[in-house]
C-alpha positions as CSV (number, residue, x, y, z in Angstrom):
1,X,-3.7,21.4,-13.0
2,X,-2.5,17.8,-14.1
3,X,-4.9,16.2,-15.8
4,X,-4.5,12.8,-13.5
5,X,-6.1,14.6,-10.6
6,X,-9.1,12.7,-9.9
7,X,-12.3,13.9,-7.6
8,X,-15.3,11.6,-7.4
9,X,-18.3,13.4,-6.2
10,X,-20.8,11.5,-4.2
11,X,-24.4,13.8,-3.6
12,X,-28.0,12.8,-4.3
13,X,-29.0,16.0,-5.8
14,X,-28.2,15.5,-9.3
15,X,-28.1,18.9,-10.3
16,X,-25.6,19.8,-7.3
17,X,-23.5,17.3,-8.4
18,X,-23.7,18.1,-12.1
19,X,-22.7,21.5,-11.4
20,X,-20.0,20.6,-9.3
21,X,-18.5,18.3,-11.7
22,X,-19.2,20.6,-14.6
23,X,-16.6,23.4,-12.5
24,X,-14.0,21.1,-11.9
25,X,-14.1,19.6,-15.2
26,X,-13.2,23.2,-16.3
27,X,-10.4,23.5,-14.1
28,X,-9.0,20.0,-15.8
29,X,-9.9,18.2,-13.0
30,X,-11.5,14.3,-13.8
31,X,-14.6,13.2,-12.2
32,X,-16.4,10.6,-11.5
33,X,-20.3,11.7,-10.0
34,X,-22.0,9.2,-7.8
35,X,-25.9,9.4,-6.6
36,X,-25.3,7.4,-2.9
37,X,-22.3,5.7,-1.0
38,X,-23.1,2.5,-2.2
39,X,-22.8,3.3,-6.1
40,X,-19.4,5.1,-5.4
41,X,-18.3,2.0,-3.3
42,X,-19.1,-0.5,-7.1
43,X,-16.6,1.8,-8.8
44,X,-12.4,1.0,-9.1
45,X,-11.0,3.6,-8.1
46,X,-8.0,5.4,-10.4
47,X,-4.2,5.1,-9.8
48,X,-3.0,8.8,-9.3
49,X,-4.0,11.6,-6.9
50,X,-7.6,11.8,-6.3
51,X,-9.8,13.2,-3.5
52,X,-13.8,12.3,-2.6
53,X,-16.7,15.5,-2.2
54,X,-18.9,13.7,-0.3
55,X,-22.5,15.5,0.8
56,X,-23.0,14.3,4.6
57,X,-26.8,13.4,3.9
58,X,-27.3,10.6,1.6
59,X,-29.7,8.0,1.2
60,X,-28.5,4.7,2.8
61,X,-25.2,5.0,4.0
62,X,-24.4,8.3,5.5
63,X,-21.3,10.4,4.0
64,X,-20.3,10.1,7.6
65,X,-20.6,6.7,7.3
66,X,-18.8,6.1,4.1
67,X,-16.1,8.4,5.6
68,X,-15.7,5.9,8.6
69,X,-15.8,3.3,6.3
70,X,-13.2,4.1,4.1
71,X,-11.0,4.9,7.0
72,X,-11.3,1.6,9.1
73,X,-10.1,-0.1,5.8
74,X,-7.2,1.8,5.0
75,X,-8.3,3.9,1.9
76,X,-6.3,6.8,2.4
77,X,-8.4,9.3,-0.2
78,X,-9.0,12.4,0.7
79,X,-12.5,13.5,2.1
80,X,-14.2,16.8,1.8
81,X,-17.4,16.9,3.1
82,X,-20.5,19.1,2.5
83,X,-23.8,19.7,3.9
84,X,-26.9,22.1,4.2
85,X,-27.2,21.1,7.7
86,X,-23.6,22.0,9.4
87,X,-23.2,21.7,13.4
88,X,-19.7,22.0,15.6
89,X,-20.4,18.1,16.7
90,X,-20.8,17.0,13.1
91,X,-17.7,18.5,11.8
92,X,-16.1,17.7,14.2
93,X,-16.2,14.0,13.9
94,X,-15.2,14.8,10.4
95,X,-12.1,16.0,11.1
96,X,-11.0,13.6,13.6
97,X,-11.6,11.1,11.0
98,X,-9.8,12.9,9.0
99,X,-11.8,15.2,6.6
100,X,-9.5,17.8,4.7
101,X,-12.5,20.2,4.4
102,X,-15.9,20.4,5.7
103,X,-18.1,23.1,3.2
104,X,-21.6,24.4,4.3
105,X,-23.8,24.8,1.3
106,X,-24.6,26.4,-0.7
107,X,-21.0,26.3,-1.4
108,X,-19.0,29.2,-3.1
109,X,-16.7,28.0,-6.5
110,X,-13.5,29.3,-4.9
111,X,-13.6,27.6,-1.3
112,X,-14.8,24.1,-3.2
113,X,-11.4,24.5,-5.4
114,X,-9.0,25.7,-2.6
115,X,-10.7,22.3,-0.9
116,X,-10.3,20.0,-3.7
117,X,-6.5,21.3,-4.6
118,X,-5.5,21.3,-0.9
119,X,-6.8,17.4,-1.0
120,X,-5.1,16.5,-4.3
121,X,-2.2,18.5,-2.8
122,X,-2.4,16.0,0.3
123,X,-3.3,13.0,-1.5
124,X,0.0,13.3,-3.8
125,X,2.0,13.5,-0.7
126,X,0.7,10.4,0.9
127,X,1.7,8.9,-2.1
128,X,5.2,10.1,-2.7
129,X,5.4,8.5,1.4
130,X,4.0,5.3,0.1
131,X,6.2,5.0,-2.2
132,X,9.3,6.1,-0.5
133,X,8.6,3.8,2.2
134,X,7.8,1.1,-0.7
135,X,11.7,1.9,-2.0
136,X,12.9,1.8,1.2
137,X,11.7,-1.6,2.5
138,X,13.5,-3.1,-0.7
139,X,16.4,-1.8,0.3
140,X,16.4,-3.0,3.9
141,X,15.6,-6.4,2.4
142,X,19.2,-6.6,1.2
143,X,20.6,-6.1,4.4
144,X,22.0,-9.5,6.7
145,X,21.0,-10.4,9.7
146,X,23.5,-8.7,11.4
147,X,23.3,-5.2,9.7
148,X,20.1,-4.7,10.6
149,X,20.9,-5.5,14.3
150,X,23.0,-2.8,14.3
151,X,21.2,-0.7,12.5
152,X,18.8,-0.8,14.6
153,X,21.1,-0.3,17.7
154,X,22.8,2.4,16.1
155,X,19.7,4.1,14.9
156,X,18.8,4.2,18.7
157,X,21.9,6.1,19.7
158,X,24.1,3.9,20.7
159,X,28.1,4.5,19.8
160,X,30.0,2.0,18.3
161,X,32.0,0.3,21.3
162,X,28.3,0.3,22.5
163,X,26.8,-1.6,20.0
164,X,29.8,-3.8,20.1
165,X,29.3,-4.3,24.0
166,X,25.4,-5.4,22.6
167,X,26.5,-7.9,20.3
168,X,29.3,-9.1,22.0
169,X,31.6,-8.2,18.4
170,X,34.6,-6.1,17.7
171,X,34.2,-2.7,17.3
172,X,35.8,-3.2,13.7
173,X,33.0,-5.4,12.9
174,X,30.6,-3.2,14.2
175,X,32.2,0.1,11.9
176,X,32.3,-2.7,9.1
177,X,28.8,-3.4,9.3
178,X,27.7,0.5,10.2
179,X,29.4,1.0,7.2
180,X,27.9,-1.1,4.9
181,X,24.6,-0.8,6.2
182,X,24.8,3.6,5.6
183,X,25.9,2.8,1.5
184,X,22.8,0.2,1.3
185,X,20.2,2.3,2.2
186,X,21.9,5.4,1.3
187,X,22.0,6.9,4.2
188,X,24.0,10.1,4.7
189,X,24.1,10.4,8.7
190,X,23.2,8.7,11.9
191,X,19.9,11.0,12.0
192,X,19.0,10.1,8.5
193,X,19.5,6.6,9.1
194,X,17.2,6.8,12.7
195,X,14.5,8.3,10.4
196,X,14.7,5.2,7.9
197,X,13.8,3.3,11.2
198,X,11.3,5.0,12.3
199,X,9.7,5.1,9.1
200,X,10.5,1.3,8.8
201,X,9.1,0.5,12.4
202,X,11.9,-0.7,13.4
203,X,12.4,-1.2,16.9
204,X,15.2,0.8,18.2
């Protein structure tokens, strides 16, 4: 396990999440261990894959509440949620929110690990996107005007005479530009390059 995997445990039973922490810390995991919401909320959190074991019932704010919380401002870590107290309605508000996992104590040392490594799994593929996305916006930015018109058109399925009927060009221009828009963004086909816009949300 790499020993930038983060998991922040937030539980106000200390000696829960002592003991959680003290098995994840043997399986090279960092963590951070938090008593409420509102002490986990004061913390930075790490640059690299991490995931959150929040307990459901807290004082204060609710894991539930911290869950929605996190969510309605973009903070894309991955949740796993526990409680001694599980119903169907409960989790599953979790999981439309989002939750990766919800675990019913008193929770068994393998199904807390296949959680937490599913999550870190997750989180490092949300990042990979966010950074291929990242990559990818500076390459559209080097593209004119003009390419990314017909990018776009082309992206959306239109043939070349097509696009050049759009734009009221040649077709030559419109192969010119096609051309040069495929080496600057690397694409390799038309359906790679009407995934870029999708991803790009560009309107096609």
């Amino acid at each position: 396990m790499s020993s930038a995997a983060f998991v922040h445990i937030v539980d106000d039973d200390r000696s829960v999440r002592e003991a959680l922490g003290d098995l994840l810390q043997s399986m090279d995991y960092q963590v951070s261990l938090h008593a409420s919401a509102s002490d986990f909320l004061k913390v930075e959190l790490p640059d690299g894959p991490a995931c959150l074991v929040l307990d459901v019932r807290l004082p204060g704010t609710s894991g539930l509440e911290l869950q929605a919380y996190l969510a309605s401002i973009n903070v894309g870590l991955p949740v796993i949620l526990m409680t001694g107290f599980g119903d169907i309605p409960m989790t599953v508000r979790a999981m439309k929110l989002g939750a990766v996992d919800f675990l019913t104590k008193p929770i068994r040392d393998q199904d807390l690990l296949d959680a937490v490594a599913a999550a870190i799994g997750k989180d490092q593929e949300r990042r990979q996107d966010i950074a291929h996305i990242a990559q990818l916006r500076e390459k559209y930015a080097l593209l004119t005007a003009r390419e990314r018109q017909v990018m776009a058109l082309v992206a959306s399925g239109l043939m070349n005479k097509q696009v050049a009927q759009e734009l009221s060009i040649s077709e030559v221009t419109v192969k010119m530009h096609r051309g040069s828009v495929m080496r600057k963004l690397e694409a390799k086909s038309v359906a790679v390059l009407a995934r870029m816009a999708e991803a790009l949300d560009i309107e096609t």
